[in-house]
ROSE-4610 file (N, C-alpha, C; in Angstrom, 1 decimal, always signed):
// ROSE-4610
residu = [X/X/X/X/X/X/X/X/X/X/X/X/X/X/X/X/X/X/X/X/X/X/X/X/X/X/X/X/X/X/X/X/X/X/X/X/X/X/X/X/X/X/X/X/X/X/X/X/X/X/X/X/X/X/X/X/X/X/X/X/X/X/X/X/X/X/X/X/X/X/X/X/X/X/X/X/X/X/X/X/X/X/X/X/X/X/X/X/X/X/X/X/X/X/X/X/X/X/X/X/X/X/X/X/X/X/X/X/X/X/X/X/X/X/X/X/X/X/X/X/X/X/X/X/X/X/X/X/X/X/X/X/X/X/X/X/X/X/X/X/X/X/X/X/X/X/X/X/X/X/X/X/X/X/X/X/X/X/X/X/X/X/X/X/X/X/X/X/X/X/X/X/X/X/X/X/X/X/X/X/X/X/X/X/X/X/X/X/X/X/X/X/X/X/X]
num = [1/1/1/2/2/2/3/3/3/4/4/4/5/5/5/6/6/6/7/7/7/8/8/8/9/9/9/10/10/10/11/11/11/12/12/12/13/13/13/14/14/14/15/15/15/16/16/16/17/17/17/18/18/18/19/19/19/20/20/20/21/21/21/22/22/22/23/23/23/24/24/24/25/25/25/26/26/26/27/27/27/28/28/28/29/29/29/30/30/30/31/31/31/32/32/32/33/33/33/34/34/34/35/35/35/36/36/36/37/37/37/38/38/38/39/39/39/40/40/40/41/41/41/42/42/42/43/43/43/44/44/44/45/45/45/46/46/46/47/47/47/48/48/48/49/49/49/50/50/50/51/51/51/52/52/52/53/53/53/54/54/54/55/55/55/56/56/56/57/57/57/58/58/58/59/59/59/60/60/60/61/61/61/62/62/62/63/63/63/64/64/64/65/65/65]
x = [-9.8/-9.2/-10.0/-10.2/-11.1/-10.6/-11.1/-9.9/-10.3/-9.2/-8.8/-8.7/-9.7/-9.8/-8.8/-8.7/-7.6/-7.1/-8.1/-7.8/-6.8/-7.7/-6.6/-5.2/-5.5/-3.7/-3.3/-3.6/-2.6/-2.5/-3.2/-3.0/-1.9/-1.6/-1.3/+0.9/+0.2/+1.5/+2.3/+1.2/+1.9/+2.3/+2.1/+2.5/+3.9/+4.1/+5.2/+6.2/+6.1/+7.1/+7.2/+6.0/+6.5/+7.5/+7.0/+8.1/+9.3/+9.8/+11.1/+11.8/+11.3/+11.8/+12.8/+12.2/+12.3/+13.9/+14.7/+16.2/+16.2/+15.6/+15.9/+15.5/+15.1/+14.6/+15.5/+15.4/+16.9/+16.6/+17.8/+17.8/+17.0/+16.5/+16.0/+14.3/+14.4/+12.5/+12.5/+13.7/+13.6/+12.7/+14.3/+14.1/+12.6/+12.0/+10.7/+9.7/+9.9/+9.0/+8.9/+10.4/+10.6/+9.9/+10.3/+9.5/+8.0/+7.2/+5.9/+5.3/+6.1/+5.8/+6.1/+6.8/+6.6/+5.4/+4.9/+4.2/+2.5/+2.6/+1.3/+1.2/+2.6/+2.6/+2.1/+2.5/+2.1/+0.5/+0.0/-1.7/-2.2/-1.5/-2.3/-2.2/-1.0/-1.3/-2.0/-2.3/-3.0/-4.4/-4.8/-6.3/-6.2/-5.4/-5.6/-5.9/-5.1/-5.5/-6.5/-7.0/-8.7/-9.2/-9.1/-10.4/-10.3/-9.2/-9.0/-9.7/-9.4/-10.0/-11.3/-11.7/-13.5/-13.9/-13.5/-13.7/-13.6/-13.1/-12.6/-13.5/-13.5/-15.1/-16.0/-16.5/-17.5/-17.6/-16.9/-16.8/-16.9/-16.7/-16.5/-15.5/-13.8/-13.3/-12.2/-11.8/-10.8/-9.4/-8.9/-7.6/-6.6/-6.5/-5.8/-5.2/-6.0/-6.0/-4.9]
y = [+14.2/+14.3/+13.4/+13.7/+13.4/+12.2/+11.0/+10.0/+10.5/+10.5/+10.7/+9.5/+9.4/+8.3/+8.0/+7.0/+6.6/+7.1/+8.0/+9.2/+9.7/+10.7/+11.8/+11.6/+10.2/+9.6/+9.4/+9.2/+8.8/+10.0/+11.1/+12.3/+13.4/+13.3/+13.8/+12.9/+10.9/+10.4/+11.1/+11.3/+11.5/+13.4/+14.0/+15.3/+15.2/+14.3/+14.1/+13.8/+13.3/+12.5/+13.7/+14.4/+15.7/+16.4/+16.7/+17.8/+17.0/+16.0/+14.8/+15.5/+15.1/+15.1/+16.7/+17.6/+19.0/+19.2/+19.7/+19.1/+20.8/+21.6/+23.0/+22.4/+21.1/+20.9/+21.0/+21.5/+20.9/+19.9/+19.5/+17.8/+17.7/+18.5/+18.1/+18.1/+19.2/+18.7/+17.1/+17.1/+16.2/+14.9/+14.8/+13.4/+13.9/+14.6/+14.6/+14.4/+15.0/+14.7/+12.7/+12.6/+10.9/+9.7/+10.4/+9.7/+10.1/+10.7/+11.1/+10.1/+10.2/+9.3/+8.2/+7.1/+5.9/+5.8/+6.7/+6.2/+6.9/+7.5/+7.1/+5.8/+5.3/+4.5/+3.1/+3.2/+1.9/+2.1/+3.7/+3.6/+3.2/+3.6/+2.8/+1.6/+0.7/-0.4/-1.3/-1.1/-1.7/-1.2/-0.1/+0.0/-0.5/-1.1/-1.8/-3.5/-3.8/-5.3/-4.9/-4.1/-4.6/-4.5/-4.2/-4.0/-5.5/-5.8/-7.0/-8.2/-7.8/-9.1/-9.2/-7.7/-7.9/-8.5/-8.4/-8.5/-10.1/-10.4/-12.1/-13.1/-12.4/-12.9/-12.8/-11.6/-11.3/-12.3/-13.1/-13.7/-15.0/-15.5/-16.9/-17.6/-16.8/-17.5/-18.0/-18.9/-19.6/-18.9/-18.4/-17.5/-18.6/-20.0/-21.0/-21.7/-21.5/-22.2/-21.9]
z = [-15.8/-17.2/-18.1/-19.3/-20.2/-20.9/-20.9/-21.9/-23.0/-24.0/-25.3/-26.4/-27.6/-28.5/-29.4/-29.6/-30.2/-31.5/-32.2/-33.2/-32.5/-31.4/-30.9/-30.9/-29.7/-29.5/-30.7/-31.7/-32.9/-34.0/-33.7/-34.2/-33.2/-31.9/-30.8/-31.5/-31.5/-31.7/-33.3/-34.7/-35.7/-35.6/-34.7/-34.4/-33.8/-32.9/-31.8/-33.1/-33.7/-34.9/-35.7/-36.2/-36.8/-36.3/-35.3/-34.0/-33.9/-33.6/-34.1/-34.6/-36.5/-37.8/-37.8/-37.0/-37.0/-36.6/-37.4/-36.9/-36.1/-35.9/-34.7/-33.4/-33.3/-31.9/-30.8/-29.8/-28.6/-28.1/-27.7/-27.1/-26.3/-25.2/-23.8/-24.4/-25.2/-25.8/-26.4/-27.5/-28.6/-27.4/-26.2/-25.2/-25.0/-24.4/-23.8/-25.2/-26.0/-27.1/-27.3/-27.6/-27.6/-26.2/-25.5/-24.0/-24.2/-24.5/-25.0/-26.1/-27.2/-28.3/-27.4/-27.0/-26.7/-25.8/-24.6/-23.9/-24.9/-25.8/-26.2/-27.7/-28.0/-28.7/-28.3/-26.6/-25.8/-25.9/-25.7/-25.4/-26.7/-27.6/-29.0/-29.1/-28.7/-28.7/-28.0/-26.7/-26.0/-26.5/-27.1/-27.6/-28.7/-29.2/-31.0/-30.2/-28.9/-28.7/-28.4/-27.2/-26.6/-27.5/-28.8/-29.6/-30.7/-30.7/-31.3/-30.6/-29.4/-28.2/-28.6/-28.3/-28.1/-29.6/-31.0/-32.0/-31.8/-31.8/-31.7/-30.3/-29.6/-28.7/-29.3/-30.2/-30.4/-32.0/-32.2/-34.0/-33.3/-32.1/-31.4/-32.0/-31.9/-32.8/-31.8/-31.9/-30.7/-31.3/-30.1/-30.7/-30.4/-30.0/-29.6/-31.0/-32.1/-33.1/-33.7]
């Protein structure tokens, strides 16, 4: 399986929230749509820290401060 960039996931997450908003949805999609949206909301956030990490290694900036 192909990893997917963080565009994607966050174009894939603001579609899931479209499909939400959609008040014809039935419950059992809505939950799966909802259970979808959180776990690619976790993959965006953990790609917003690694990229923060490497950015702040890369500036030598003590994140302690």
């Amino acid at each position: 399986m192909e990893k997917k960039t963080f565009e994607e996931l966050l174009k894939e997450l603001e579609q899931v929230v479209k499909d939400l908003e959609n008040k014809e949805i039935a419950l059992d999609e809505a939950v799966k749509k909802y259970q979808r949206g959180l776990e690619l909301s976790k993959i965006c956030y953990q790609m917003l820290e690694d990229a923060e990490k490497l950015i702040v290694k890369d500036m030598g900036v003590d994140e302690s401060i």
